[in-house]
Structures are given as structure tokens and as C-alpha cells.
C-alpha positions, -999 to 999 in steps of 0.1 A, spaced: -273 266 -644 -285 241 -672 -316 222 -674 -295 192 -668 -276 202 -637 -309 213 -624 -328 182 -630 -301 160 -615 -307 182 -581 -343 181 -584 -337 141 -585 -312 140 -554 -333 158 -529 -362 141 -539 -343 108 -533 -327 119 -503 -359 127 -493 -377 96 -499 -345 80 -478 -354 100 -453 -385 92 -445 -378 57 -451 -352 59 -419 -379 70 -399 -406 46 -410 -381 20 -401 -367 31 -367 -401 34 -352 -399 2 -332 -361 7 -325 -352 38 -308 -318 55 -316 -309 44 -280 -307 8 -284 -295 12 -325 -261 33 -303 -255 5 -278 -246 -17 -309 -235 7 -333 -203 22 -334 -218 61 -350 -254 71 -340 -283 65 -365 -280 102 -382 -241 93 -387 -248 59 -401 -279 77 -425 -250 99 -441 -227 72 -449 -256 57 -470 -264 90 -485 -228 89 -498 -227 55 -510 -261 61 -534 -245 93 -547 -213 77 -555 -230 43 -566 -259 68 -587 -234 97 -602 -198 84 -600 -187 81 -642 -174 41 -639 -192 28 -605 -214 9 -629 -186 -8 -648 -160 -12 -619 -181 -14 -590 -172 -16 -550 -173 -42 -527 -195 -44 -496 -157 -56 -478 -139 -23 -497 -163 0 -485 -158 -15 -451 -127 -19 -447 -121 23 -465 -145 35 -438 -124 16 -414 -91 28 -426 -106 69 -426 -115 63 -395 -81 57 -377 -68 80 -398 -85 104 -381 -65 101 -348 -36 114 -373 -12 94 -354 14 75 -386 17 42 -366 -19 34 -361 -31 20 -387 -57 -6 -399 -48 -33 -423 -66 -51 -447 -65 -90 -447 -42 -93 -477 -17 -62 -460 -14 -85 -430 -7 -117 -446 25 -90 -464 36 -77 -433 37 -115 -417 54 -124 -445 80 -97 -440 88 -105 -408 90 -140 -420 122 -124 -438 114 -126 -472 90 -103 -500 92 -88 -533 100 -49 -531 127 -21 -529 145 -27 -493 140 -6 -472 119 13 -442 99 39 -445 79 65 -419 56 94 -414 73 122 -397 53 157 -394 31 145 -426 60 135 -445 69 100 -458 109 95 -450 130 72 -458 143 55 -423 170 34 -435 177 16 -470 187 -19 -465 222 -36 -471 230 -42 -509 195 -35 -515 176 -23 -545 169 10 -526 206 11 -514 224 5 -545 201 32 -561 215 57 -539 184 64 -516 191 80 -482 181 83 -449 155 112 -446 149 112 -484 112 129 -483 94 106 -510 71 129 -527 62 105 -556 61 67 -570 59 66 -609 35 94 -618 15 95 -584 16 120 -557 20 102 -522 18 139 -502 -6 131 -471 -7 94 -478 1 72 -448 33 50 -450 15 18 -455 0 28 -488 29 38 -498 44 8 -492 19 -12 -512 24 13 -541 62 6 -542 63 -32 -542 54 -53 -567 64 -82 -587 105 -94 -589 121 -75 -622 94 -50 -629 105 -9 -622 97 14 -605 103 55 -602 106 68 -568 109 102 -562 121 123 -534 130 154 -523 166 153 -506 176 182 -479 203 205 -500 193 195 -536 168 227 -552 148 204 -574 134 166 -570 154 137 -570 140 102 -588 150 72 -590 143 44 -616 148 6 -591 140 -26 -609 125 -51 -573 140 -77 -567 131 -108 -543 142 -96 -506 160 -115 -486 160 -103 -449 194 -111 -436 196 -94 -400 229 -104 -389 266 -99 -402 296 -100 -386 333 -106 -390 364 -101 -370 383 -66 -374 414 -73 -359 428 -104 -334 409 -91 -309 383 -72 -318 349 -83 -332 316 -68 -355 287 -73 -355 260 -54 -375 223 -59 -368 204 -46 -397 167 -54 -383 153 -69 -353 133 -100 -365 123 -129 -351 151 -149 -354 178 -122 -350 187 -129 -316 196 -166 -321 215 -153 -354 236 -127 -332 245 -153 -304 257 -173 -328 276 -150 -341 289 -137 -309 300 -169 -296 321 -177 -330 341 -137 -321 349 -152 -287 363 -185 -300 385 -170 -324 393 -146 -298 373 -115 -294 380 -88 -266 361 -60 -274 328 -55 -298 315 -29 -327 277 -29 -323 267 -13 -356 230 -5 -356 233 21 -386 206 20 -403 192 -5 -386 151 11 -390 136 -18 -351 117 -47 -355 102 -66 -329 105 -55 -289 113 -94 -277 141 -99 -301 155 -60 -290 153 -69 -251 170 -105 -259 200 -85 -271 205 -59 -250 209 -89 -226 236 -104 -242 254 -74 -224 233 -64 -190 227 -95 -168 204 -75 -146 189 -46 -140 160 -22 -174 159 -21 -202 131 -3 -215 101 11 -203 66 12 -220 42 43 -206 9 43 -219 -29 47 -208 -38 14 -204 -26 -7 -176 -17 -35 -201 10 -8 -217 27 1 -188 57 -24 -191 92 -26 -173 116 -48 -195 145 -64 -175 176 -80 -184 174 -118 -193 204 -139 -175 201 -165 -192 208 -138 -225 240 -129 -210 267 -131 -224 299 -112 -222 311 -73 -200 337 -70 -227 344 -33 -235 320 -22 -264 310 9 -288 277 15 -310 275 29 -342 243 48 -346 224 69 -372 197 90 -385 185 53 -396 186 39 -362 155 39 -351 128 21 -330 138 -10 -314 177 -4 -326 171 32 -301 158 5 -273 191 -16 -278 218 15 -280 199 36 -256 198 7 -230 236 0 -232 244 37 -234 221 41 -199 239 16 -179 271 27 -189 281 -1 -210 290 15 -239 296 49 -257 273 58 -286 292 69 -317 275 86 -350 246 107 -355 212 112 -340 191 83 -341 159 87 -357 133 89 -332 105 65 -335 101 51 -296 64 38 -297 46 6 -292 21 -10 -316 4 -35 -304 -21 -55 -334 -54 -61 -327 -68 -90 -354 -102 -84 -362 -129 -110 -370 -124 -109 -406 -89 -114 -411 -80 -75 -411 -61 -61 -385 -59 -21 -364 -21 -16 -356 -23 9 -325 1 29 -307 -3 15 -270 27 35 -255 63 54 -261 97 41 -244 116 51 -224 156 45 -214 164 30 -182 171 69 -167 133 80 -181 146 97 -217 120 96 -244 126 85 -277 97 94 -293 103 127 -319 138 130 -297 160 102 -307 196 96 -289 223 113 -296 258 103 -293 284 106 -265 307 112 -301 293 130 -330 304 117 -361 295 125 -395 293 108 -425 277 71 -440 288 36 -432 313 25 -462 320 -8 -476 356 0 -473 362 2 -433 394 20 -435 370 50 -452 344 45 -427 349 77 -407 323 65 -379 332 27 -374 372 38 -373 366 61 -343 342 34 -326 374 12 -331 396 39 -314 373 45 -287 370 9 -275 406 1 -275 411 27 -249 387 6 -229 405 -26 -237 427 -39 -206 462 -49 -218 471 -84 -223 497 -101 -201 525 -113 -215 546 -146 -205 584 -134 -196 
């Protein structure tokens, strides 16, 4: 061992030392009783976060020229301490990640398109979005992304992740991913782009029969698909393609308004948690309601959350078949909690369930139909929407004609 290594030792004990004799001269009109009712770790826990702190502020090769803030340090020690639950969808957020994710749901940020999640340690893509960067790049559904430009995201959480790949409109950026099937990585050079969340579609397929593709469930999504639903039926519309392919949830309230465009009574979802304030029964809305007309729904490996809510529902009460893949398998409530700062903790409050008590948590719903294959922007190629078309005419009640 060198002089040097051994005088730096020397130093740190004496110093840590000299700290600790310092926390006892101070705590000896506060006792470690009254410092726990107001402190969230015990005095000995609190010591060793400012015996870290020193080293790193004392040792650390740039901490002189590119110093951290009192709020970083906080809001780090914050962050490693949810993550120590290990559950993917709790999660605390910084001021500025809030004001993004607000923003989002807003329906409209710079980035790639499309939603991502933690599955078994694993960042996944859930779902790329419609003529998206991410989309048009050729990203799929359960893509494993192992790195963004030249840093390894392995054991990051998806929010980080999320940060690293958006940026500003027109720059690049390299995602890579490892793809069930393929032996070596896959990556991925996608310049962002401004996106623009557009959560409804829809077009007629036929005289009679309508679609309607819901690709998220934001706030104004519900209003969007009414409208859209109530132009079908004026230009005719007796039966409905409800394609939630890809469609990665959204918000709970704008889920339950759909599903009620199709139930006028009865669940919808159920919450189960351990608090009483998570333990929820979600009922049809009648003044939702819209149509019984026979219907199918398209479902995928990218149908997840409050899309598995919506199909799951319908498929329950027997109002329609579910056509496609397994759904993805994210059935969990997060509720925010806004702290006084501006930050935020995302926390998972419960898991649903369907109407007849299935969980969709790590399970997912899988079809009445098994289909393979990926929606296609040419519908007479689209192997899964051209069965959902077959299967609901045989529900269709003839029309009567004049003599």
C-alpha cells in the first residue's frame, strides 16, 4: 500500500472520527427518541448519509468543479429510496419530470412515440405509436431496450429511460434492443420529432360496419370516441371494430367512460388494494351509453393497462369476443402523491380486476380467437382485423327488406 493511499485513510478515520463525536456532543439535549418522531431514518442512519456526502464531496475527481445540489441530493435519496420496494410503477418524480408527464397527457412532447415498461428487470417496449418515430423505425412490441446511444440502461427504471430518449425535435438518437429470435442486438438510429397525441381514429369499413381505433386513453379520448361513434351511426353503422392494438392505458376515468358506451349497467373494473381508499368498484355510466350493437376487439401484446380494463370488461359481460394476441399485462393503479416541493411519488395503490375477479396484473387477457400477426396499414392484409370483421358479421341480425 503507498504512502499516499495510507495517508488518505489515516485522514478519513480521523475525520470520521471527529464527526462522530461531534453527533454526540450535539444530540445531548435531543434524544434519538424525539430526533425518530420527526425523522423519516433514525439518527445512526441519517449520520451515514452525511459520512457519504463528505467522502464524495472530499474524494470524488470533479465534485469540486461540478458540484451537487442540496435539492439533487434530496430528491436521489428520495428516488433510491422507492426504488427499494423494486416495484417498476412506483416511482418518484422530480419537479421538472412531472411538469413532462403533465405535458404528455396534455397530448403533446418532443420524443420517439411510444410506451415503454419494466417487466422482470427488463425495460420493454409496450407499444410504438401510430406513424411514430419509433413505429416507422421498425420498433416492436416487447423489444428489450438494452441501450440509448452508448449507455447501458440494464437495471435502470423506465422513467429514466424515458428522459434519456427524448430530447429536442430533429436531433438522433440510437436505441438499441434485443428482439426475441434475432442472436445479436438490434439498433436503431430515430431522429424526434414533435409528438402529437392523437387518441382516436376511425372510419367506416363497409355500409354497415364501423372502426374505431383507440390508441391511448387520455383525457379527452372519451369525448373524441363519442364523437366518432355517433358520426358511424349516422352514416349507418351496425356493428363495431374496437381496435385497442397497441394501445399501451392511460387514464382509469376516460377507460370506464368507454366501456360505458357499451354496458349501461352493471362493473367494470375492480381496484383491490390495502388501503381502504383503493378498494374501488367501477360501474357502468348511463348517461355513457350508447349503442348493444354487435361488436369485436382487436387486442395485442401492446394492449395493456387501461386498454386490458376496456376489452376485459366487454369480454366479461359478454359483449364482445376478443380477437388477437395476449394483452400485455400491466393491471395496477398509481395513484400520485404531489409533494411540498413540486416533486411527486407515483405509487401502486392496487391491481384490477375483470368484472368475474381475473387479474391482469403479470397475466394479461387472452383472446376468445388467437390470431397472429401485426396490424397493417393495408386492411385486406390485416390478418387480425379481417377475422374481427368475420366474426361480427355472424352476430349481425339480417336487414329486412321491402317486397
Amino acid at each position: 500500500m503507498t504512502k499516499k493511499r495510507i495517508y488518505i485513510l489515516i485522514f478519513t478515520a480521523l475525520t470520521l472520527t471527529g464527526f462522530i463525536f461531534g453527533y454526540k456532543a450535539q444530540s445531548a439535549d435531543f434524544s434519538e427518541s424525539d430526533f425518530n418522531r420527526i425523522s423519516p431514518f433514525n439518527v445512526r442512519s441519517l449520520w451515514l448519509l452525511r459520512q457519504v456526502r463528505y467522502i464524495i464531496e472530499s474524494y470524488q475527481v470533479d465534485a469540486d468543479t461540478k458540484p451537487a445540489t442540496d435539492d439533487d441530493l434530496l430528491h436521489g435519496a428520495a428516488r433510491g429510496m422507492v426504488e427499494a420496494w423494486k416495484d417498476p410503477y412506483t416511482r418518484f418524480v422530480s419537479p421538472s419530470q412531472l411538469k413532462d408527464e403533465e405535458i404528455e397527457l396534455e397530448g403533446k412532447y418532443g420524443g420517439l412515440g411510444m410506451y415503454i415498461g419494466d417487466r422482470d428487470g427488463q425495460i420493454l417496449v409496450i407499444s410504438p405509436m401510430e406513424d411514430s418515430p419509433a413505429e416507422r423505425a421498425g420498433l416492436k412490441t416487447k423489444d428489450q431496450i438494452v441501450k440509448v446511444d452508448d449507455t447501458v440502461v440494464i437495471g435502470w427504471t423506465s422513467d429514466r429511460v424515458v428522459q434519456k430518449l427524448r430530447g429536442q425535435e430533429g436531433t438522433k438518437v440510437t436505441v438499441w434492443v434485443r428482439r426475441e429470435g434475432e442472436d445479436e442486438l438490434l439498433s436503431f438510429e430515430i431522429t424526434r420529432e414533435i409528438i402529437k397525441l392523437h387518441s382516436v381514429r376511425y372510419e367506416m369499413l363497409s355500409d354497415d360496419i364501423g372502426y374505431l381505433k383507440l390508441t391511448q386513453f387520455k383525457h379527452s379520448t372519451a369525448d373524441e370516441a363519442r364523437n366518432a361513434m355517433r358520426d358511424m351511426m349516422r352514416k349507418g353503422m351496425r356493428a363495431l371494430i374496437l381496435d385497442l392494438r397497441n394501445n399501451g392505458g392511460g387514464l382509469l376515468d376516460a377507460s370506464v367512460k368507454i366501456a360505458s358506451f357499451f354496458l349501461n349497467n352493471g362493473l367494470i373494473v375492480e381496484t383491490k388494494g390495502r388501503s381502504e381508499r383503493a378498494n374501488e368498484k367501477y360501474y357502468a355510466d348511463k348517461s355513457q351509453y350508447l349503442t348493444n350493437m354487435p361488436m369485436t376487439v382487436l387486442i395485442n401484446g401492446g394492449s395493456a393497462s387501461a386498454s386490458e380494463i376496456v376489452a376485459g370488461a366487454l369480454n366479461d359481460r359478454g359483449r364482445a369476443k376478443l380477437i388477437g394476441e395476449k394483452s400485455f399485462g400491466k393491471g395496477s393503479v398509481q395513484t400520485l402523491f404531489p409533494l411540498t416541493d413540486g416533486s411527486g411519488v407515483y405509487v401502486t395503490i392496487a391491481r384490477y380486476y375483470t368484472p368475474s375477479g381475473k387479474l391482469i396484473d403479470h397475466v394479461g387477457l387472452s383472446p376468445d380467437i388467437e390470431v397472429k400477426g401485426d396490424p397493417d396499414r393495408d386492411k385486406s392484409k390485416d390478418k387480425q382485423l379481417q377475422r374481427a370483421i368475420a366474426e361480427v358479421k355472424k352476430s349481425m341480425r339480417p336487414v329486412a327488406r321491402r317486397k
